[in-house]
C-alpha positions, 0 to 999 in steps of 0.5 A: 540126099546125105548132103542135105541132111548134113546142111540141115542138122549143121543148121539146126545146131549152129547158134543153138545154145543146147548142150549137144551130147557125146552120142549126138556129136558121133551121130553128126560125125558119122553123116559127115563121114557117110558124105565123104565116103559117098563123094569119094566113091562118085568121084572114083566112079566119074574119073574112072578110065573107062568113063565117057567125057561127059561123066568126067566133067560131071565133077567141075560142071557141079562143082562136087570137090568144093561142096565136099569140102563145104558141106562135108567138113567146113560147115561141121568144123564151124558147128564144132569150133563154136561149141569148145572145148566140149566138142575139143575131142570130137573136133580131133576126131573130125580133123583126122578123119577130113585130113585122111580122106583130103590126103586120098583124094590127093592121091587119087584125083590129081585133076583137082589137087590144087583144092586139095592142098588148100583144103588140107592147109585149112584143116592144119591151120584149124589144128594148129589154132587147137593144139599146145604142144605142135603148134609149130608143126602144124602151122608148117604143114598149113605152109607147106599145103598153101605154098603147095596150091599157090603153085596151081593157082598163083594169082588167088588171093586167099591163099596169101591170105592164109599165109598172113594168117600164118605168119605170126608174130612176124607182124612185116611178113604178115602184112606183106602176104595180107597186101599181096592178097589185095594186089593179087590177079584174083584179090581176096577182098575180106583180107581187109578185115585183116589188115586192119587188125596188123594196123590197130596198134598204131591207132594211138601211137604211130606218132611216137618216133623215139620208140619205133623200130624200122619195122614199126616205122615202116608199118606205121608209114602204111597206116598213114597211106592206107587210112589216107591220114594227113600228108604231115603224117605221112611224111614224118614216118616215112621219114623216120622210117628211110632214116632207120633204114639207112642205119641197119643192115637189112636182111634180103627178105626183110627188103623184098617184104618192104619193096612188096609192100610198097609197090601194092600202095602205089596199087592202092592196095586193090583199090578198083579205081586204082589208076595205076593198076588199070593201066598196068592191067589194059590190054592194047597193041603198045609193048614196051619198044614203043617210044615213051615220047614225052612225060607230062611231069617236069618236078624232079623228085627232090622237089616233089618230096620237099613240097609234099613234106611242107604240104604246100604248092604242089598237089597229087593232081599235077601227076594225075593220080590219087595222093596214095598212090604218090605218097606210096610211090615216093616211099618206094623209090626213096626205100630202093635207093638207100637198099641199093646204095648199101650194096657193095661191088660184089653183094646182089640183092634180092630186092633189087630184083623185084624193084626193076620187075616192077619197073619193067612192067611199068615200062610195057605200059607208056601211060603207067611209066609216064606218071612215075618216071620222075620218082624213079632214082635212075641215076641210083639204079645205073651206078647199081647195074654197073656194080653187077657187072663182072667177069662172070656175066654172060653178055649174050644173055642180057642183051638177048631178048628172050627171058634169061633162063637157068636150069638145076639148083638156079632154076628160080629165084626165091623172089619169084615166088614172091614176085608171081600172082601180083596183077602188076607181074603179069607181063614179066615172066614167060607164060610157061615159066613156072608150069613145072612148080605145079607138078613138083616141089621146086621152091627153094629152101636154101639160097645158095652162093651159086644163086647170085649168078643168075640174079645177076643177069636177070637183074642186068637184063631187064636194066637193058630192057628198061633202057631200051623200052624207055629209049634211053631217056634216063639211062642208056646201055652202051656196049657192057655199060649203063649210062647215066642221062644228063635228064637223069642227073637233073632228077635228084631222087633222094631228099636231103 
């Protein structure tokens, strides 16, 4: 009976143009906050100890924490963000009052923390969005609560949403998370709305060259796969872009949002009829020891990337996949070898990392890899995995198997948190790799020297593993070597 009268005066009031008076606004405060009260008490009642089952699956069979959330607090936040500033204080109050009683609820139903955190990261947003002074605090508890319910539920593509949101003025952070949110297990389809804002300011000059950044070159080389703009274009950016690249020192996270990026338009940034990722997603009896016994493809990646420049001869229908996801795939090899090439004998980055997970998760499906094998640099990939090796390497750990597991400050990599939730990582990591990050806070901050070790030999062990599921086609691992293929040296991975 409360939430209706709650639903019905939200409604009555949404679009009005009446001014609405100091008492009616503590009027409506005063029904949400019964409401609150009231699901908080049928909550304590239904999650009791001493209560049967069938009262304890009352709350998820009628989905009560999200029409709390609904109907006590986000129809009313909209009703007052749409009547500023004169709701301003009201909206204050409100927010406080919804942020204590999501904080008990925390407290006291753990079953569903995971909205909880999600909601209490909206309500810091919605302040953060009202605030002058403690934007920033704000916007890092927003972060904080959305890291938080990404550790629950790590496929759902709002919450990486909500982190695009957040992520401003770093406009390649931004769309990292917005593409991640199209390429997540569980895609957050309006985030399309949103990517199209990071791209409007290319409209009209992306084809400037003499003023792009890497970084604007970078964005603006998406604007041309996502908008599926002319391949000319396509190939001028892209090209201005690796040139810059080769010229700066980028910094590990600057390359995993880069790499990021372009593995989800080689998924056609969730496209349903992506071809790539239906493959990736299909569950049949192959695994990756199975032979990968021929490739229809025979243009080495040189040529391919020579040819679609010109934009002559060869088409994307001789890979039997659409041109965004070539064009997206040619940009992510050619971005990969000059990331690994600017290595030295002893640095390990991150990017390298995320690049052969992908890579490997191709390999698990023959059919994905076969269409892709041509445009990978394995020559460049081979010398990188024979620069990781040193004393330190544990060969029993990259030849074993079983995934490549460390405990205490190495436990995870910073990557992984990036790398997980993606419809493409699936079949990566172990099933119960991450299941103590749902109960405690075990991302981490810093990355310590110590933390090379272990992306070492995660890095060399799924080399050994993608030699293997390829059956040494393109490069072999021979007793603590890789070795390179003479097919691999006729693929020639970088244009000229």
């Amino acid at each position: 009976m409360v939430e209706k009268v709650c639903i019905n005066v939200d409604k009555q009031h949404t679009g009005s143009k009446i001014k609405l008076s100091s008492n009616l606004w503590k009027q409506l405060i005063s029904f949400h906050r019964t409401l609150l009260y009231m699901h908080y008490d049928f909550l304590l009642a239904s999650q009791s100890p001493i209560s049967g089952s069938e009262l304890r699956e009352i709350p998820g069979n009628y989905q009560m924490p999200a029409r709390m959330w609904r109907y006590g607090i986000h129809l009313f936040l909209d009703l007052l963000l749409e009547n500023l500033p004169d709701s301003l204080d009201f909206l204050i109050e409100f927010i406080q009052l919804a942020y204590s009683m999501m904080t008990l609820c925390l407290e006291s139903f753990e079953v569903f923390c995971d909205i909880w955190m999600e909601c209490l990261g909206d309500l810091a947003r919605c302040r953060m969005g009202i605030e002058d002074r403690d934007q920033d605090v704000w916007a890092e508890a927003a972060r904080y609560w959305y890291n938080q319910s990404a550790n629950f539920s790590p496929g759902e593509g709002r919450i990486q949403h909500h982190l695009g949101v957040l992520a401003y003025p770093d406009t390649l952070q931004k769309l990292c998370h917005y593409t991640r949110a199209l390429v997540s297990i569980r895609p957050f389809l309006h985030t399309k709305k949103s990517i199209e804002l990071v791209f409007n300011p290319y409209h009209e000059h992306r084809m400037d060259l003499g003023g792009h950044t890497m970084t604007t070159a970078f964005i603006a080389t998406h604007y041309t796969l996502y908008y599926r703009r002319p391949v000319d274009e396509f190939s001028t950016l892209a090209t201005c872009f690796l040139d810059l690249l080769r010229k700066e020192a980028v910094q590990d996270q600057t390359a995993l949002y880069i790499m990021s990026c372009n593995f989800a338009s080689v998924l056609q940034y969730g496209d349903l009829e992506a071809i790539v990722a239906l493959e990736m997603a299909q569950k049949d009896s192959k695994t990756a020891i199975e032979p990968c016994l021929s490739s229809p493809i025979s243009m080495s990646a040189l040529d391919l990337a020579t040819e679609i420049k010109d934009a002559r001869g060869l088409t994307a229908a001789n890979f039997h996949f659409p041109p965004m996801a070539l064009q997206g795939a040619i940009l992510s090899f050619h971005t990969l070898s000059i990331l690994i090439d600017s290595l030295n004998e002893t640095s390990v980055c991150a990017s390298g990392h995320i690049s052969l997970s992908f890579i490997w998760c191709l390999a698990l499906r023959p059919n994905a890899i076969q269409r892709l094998e041509t445009l990978i640099p394995w020559t460049d990939i081979a010398r990188f995995l024979n620069t990781l090796i040193n004393p330190d390497i544990v060969f029993e750990k990259i030849e074993d198997r079983a995934f490549p597991r460390y405990e205490g400050v190495a436990r995870y990599l910073p990557e992984d948190f990036l790398i997980r939730g993606q419809t493409w990582s699936q079949l990566y990591y172990p099933h119960d790799f991450f299941q103590d990050t749902a109960s405690k806070e075990e991302r981490p901050v810093i990355e310590y020297p110590s933390i090379g070790i272990p992306r070492r030999h995660r890095c060399l062990w799924l080399g050994v593993r993608i030699a293997t599921a390829t059956f040494g086609r393109w490069f072999a691992y021979n007793g603590r070597k890789f070795d390179i293929t003479q097919r691999a040296l006729r693929n020639v991975s970088m244009p000229p």
